[in-house]
N, C-alpha and C positions, 0 to 999 in steps of 0.2 A: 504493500500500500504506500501512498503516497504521501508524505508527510510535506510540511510549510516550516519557513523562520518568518521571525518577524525580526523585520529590520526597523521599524521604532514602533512606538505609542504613543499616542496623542487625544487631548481630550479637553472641552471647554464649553462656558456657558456663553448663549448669546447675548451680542451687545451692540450698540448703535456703530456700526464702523464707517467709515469714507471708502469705499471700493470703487477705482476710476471716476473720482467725483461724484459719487453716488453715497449716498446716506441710505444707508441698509441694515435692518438689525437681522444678524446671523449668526449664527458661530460657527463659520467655515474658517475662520483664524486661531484653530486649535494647536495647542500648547503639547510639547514633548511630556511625557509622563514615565517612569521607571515601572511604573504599574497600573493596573486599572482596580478597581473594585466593581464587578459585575451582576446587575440581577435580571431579573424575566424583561423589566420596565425597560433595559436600559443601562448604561456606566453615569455610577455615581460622581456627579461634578463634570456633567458634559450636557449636554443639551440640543435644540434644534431651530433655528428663528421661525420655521413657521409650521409651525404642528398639524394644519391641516394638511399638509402634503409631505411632512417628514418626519421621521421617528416613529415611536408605538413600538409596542412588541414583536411585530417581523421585521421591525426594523432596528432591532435593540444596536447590534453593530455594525459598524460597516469597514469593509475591506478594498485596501487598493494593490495592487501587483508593481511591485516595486520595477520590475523590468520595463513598462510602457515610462517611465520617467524620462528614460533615454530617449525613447520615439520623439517625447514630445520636445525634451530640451535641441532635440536635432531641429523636429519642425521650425520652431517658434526661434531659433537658434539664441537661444540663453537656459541658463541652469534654473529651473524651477526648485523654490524651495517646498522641502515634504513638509505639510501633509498640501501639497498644491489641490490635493480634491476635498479636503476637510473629511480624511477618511481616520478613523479612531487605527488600524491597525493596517501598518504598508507592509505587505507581506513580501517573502520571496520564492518560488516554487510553485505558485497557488496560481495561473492564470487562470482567465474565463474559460479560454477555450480547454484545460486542464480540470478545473475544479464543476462537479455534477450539482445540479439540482437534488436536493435530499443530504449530501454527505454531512457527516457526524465527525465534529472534529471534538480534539481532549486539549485547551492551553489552560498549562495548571490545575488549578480543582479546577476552571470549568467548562460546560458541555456544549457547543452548539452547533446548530443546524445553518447549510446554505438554504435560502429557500426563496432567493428572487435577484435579479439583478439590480443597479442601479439606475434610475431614471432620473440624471441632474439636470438642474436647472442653471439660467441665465448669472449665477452668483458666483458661478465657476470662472466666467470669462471676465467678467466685473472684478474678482476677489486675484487673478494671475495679468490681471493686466492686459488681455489678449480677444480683440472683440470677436475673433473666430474660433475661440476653444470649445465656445461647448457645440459650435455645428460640426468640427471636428471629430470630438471626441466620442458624441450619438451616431455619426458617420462609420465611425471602426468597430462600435459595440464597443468599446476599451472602458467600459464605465465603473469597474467594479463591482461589488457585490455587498448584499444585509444578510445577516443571520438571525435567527431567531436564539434565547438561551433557554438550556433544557436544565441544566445545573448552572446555578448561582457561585462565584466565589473570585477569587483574583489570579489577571493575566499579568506576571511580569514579565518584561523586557526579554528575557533570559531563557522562557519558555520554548520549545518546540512545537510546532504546530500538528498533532499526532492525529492520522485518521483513523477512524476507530472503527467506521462503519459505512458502504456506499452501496446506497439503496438500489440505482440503477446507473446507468454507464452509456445511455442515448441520447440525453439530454443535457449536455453542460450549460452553463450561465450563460456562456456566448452564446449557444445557440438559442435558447428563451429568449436573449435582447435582443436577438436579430429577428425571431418571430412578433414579441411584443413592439419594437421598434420601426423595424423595416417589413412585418410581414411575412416574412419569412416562410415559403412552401404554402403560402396560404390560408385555405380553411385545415387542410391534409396538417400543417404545424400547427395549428391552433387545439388542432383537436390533439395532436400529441400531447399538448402541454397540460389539458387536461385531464389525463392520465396519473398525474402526478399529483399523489393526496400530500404531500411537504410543500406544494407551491405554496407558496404566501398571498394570504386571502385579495388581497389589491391588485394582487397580478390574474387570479383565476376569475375574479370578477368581470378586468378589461376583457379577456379572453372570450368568457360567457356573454358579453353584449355582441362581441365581433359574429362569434356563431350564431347569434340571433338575429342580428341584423340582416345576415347572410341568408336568412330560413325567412325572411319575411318579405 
């Protein structure tokens, strides 16, 4: 099985910031951390500027792939500073197109589940400076990914990202965002994704309008 490092932590409350001349309250400007403290809700002393569209419990963490940093510092041609997507944990090992819908990973005491990809918004390109980052970065799928936590307790620094358990092996992250995102195979991927009881209820939701829309 396929284990992950993590190569930092990061974590923060939102707050009114200046992003490209923009007055925003976010907390996509999260702080390096040695550790986290983890529960079902969420990492304690971290947060999200706008609740209707981010956080909640499938989205307690979220995960960015330390390897696309390179793409983008290529792209954009400068060094992006991490956590450049406001992601609590930059992994290494773990890409989308590597890590499944469903797997069960162990950092430190705790448990969690991939169970959706990410879907950023406009704060991304606001918060690095760069007015094409986020049609970019929806463009390649490279969006990261949420977990849900199944066990409660603290991720340090230091920890290994251990898989413990992978439900199925047809479905990776990437390929969800490229369904959710771009459509991806159609109704034929829509129906796939519904297959899967660990999707994260906001993603099986979009899915179930799409097929319905499709049948009327």
């Amino acid at each position: 099985m396929e284990n992950g490092k993590i190569e930092s932590l990061h974590a923060g409350k939102p707050k009114h910031e200046i992003f490209s001349n923009i007055d925003i309250f976010s907390a996509m400007d999260k702080q390096a951390q040695d550790n986290l403290t983890v529960t079902k809700a969420g990492i304690i002393g971290d947060g999200v500027g706008n609740v209707k569209f981010h956080g909640g419990p499938d989205r307690a963490l979220c995960f960015y792939p330390f390897e696309h940093y390179s793409l983008w510092s290529e792209k954009f041609s400068k060094k992006l500073d991490i956590p450049a997507f406001g992601e609590n944990l930059t992994i290494a090992g773990m890409r989308e197109e590597t890590t499944y819908i469903g797997d069960i990973y162990q950092i430190g005491d705790v448990i969690v589940q991939i169970n959706q990809g990410r879907i950023p918004c406009s704060t991304i390109s606001l918060f690095n400076q760069e007015p094409k980052f986020l049609e970019l970065v929806l463009k390649t799928s490279f969006t990261g990914y949420f977990a849900r936590v199944l066990q409660e307790g603290t991720i340090n620094k230091q920890n290994e990202i251990v898989l413990i358990d992978r439900l199925q092996e047809k479905i990776s992250v990437h390929y969800a965002a490229e369904v959710i995102l771009h459509k991806r195979d159609g109704l034929e991927g829509a129906k796939a994704l519904l297959t899967l009881d660990s999707l994260a209820e906001d993603w099986k939701q979009r899915i179930l309008k799409r097929v319905q829309a499709a049948k009327d």
